[in-house]
C-alpha positions in Angstrom: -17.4 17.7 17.3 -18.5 16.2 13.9 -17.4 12.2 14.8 -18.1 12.1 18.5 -21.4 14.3 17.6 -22.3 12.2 14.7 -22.4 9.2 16.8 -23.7 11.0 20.4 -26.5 13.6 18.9 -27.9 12.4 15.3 -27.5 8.3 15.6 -27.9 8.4 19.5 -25.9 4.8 19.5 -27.0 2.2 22.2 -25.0 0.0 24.1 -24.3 -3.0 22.8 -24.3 -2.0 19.1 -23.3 -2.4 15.6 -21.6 0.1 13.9 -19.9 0.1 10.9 -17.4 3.5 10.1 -16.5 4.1 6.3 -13.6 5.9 6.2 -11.0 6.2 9.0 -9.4 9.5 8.5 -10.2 12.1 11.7 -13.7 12.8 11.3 -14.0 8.3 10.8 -11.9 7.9 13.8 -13.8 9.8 16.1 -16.8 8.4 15.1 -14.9 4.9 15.9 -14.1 6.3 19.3 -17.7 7.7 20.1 -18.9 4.1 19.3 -16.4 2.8 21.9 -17.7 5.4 24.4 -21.5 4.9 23.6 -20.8 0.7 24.1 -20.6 -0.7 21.0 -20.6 -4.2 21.0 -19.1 -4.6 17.5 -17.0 -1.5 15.4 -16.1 -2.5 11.7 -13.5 0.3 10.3 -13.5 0.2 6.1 -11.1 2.2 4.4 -9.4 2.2 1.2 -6.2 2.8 3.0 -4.5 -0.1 4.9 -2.3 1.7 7.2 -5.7 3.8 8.4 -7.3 0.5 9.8 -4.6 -0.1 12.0 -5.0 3.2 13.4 -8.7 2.7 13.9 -8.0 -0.5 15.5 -6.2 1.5 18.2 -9.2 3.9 18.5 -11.2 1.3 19.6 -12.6 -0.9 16.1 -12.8 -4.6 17.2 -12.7 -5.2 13.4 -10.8 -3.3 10.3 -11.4 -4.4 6.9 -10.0 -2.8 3.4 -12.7 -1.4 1.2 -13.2 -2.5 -2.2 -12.1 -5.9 -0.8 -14.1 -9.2 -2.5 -17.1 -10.0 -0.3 -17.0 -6.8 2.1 -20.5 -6.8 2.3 -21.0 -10.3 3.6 -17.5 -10.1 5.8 -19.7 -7.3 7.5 -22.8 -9.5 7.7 -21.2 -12.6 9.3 -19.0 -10.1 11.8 -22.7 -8.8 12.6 -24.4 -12.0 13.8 -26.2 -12.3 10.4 -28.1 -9.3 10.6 -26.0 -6.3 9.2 -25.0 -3.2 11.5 -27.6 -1.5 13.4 -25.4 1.7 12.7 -23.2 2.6 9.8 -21.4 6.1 9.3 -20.0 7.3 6.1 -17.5 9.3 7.1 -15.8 10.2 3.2 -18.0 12.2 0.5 -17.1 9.3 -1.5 -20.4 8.6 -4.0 -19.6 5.1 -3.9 -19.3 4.9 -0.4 -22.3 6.3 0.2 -24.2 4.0 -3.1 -22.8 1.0 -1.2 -23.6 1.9 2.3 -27.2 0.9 3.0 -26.3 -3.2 1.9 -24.4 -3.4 5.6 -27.3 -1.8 7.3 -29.7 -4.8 9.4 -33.4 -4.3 9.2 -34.0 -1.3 11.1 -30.9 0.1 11.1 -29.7 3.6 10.2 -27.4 5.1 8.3 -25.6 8.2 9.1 -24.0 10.3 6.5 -21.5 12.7 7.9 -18.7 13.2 4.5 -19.6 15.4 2.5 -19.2 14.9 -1.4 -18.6 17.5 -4.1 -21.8 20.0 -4.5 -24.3 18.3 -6.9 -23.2 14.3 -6.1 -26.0 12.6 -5.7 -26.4 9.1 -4.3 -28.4 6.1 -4.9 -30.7 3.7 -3.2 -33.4 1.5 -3.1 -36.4 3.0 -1.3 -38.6 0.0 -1.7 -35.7 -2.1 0.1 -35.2 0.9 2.3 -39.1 0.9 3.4 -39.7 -2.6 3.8 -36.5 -2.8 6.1 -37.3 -0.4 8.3 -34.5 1.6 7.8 -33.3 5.4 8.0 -31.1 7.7 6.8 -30.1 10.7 8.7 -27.9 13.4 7.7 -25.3 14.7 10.2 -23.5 18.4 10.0 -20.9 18.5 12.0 -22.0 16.2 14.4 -25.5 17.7 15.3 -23.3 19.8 18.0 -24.7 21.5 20.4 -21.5 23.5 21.3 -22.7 24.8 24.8 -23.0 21.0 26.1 -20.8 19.3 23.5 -17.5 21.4 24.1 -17.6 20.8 27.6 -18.0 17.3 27.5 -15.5 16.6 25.3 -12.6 18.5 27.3 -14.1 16.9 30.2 -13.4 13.3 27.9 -10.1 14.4 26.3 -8.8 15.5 30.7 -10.2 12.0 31.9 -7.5 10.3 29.0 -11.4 9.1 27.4 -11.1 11.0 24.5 -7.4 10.5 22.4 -6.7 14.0 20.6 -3.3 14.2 20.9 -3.2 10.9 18.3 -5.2 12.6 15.7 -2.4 15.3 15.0 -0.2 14.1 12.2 2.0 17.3 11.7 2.0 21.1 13.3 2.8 23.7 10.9 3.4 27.2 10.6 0.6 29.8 9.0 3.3 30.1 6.3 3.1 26.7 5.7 -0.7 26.2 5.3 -0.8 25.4 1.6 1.7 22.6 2.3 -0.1 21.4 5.4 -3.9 21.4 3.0 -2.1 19.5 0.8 -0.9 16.9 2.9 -4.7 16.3 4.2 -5.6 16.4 0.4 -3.3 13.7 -0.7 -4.9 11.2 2.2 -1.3 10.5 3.7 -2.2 12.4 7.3 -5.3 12.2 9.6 -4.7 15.7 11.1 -2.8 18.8 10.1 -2.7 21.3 12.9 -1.6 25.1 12.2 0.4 26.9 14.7 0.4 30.6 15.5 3.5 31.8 17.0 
């Protein structure tokens, strides 16, 4: 709901597209999937983790590139044309992810925030920049859903072999072992823990 939503019901992505996803753990990749399913022309995956751009390469990112990395911000500009994205999604409540965001952004373009940071972060931006580029900022809980139309669509997706689920699930544990499977999520070594009730 929150990835697929964030990209299909706040950003309402065109075809043809530039998106850029920051952060590639399950909420990032299915915002890199929904880009792939709305058209997108071009889908930059950024994380901090190398191992999580592969995996968003197989989701459907035509291009995966390690965050922090020298020159990020102009890598992103030259793989979009010269312009910058017409999308990006912050996908991590990362305060410098979001403070770092709008410089990938091409006049006009909008930027999505779906992570959510600690209670009482704050980020930063230029709204003179911001203004005379045309550009917005939208906020998306979990995915703008609309659970009625939303929930249907995406079984309809995940029948049809559109939508990958099944990939998302790292580990399946036991109610018992909840506090181990949090803490796997926590540490940023799985995308998706799922608990079982037996």
């Amino acid at each position: 709901l929150t990835g697929l939503g964030a990209v299909r019901n706040t950003a309402k992505v065109t075809r043809g597209s530039s998106v850029v996803v920051v952060g590639c753990g399950g909420v990032g990749l299915n915002v890199v999937q929904g880009a792939s399913l709305a058209g997108a022309a071009t889908i930059v995956a950024v994380d901090t983790a190398r191992d999580k751009l592969g995996v968003a390469r197989s989701f459907g990112a035509t291009h995966a590139l390690p965050a922090g990395s020298a020159g990020l911000q102009e890598q992103i500009i030259e793989l979009t044309a010269g312009r910058g994205a017409d999308y990006v999604f912050v996908s991590v409540g990362s305060k410098l992810a979001l403070d770092r965001s709008q410089r990938y952004l091409a006049p006009g373009g909008t930027l999505v925030v779906v992570g959510m940071p600690a209670s009482g972060v704050t980020a930063e931006y230029d709204p003179g920049d911001l203004a005379a580029r045309g550009q917005r900022i939208l906020g998306s809980k979990m995915g703008s859903s609309r659970i009625h139309t939303d929930i249907p669509l995406l079984l309809d997706l995940y029948r049809r072999g559109d939508l990958r689920l099944d990939e998302l699930i790292s580990g399946r544990f036991p109610l018992q072992d909840i506090n181990a499977a949090v803490a796997e999520v926590r540490d940023g070594n799985t995308l998706r823990n799922v608990i079982t009730f037996e």
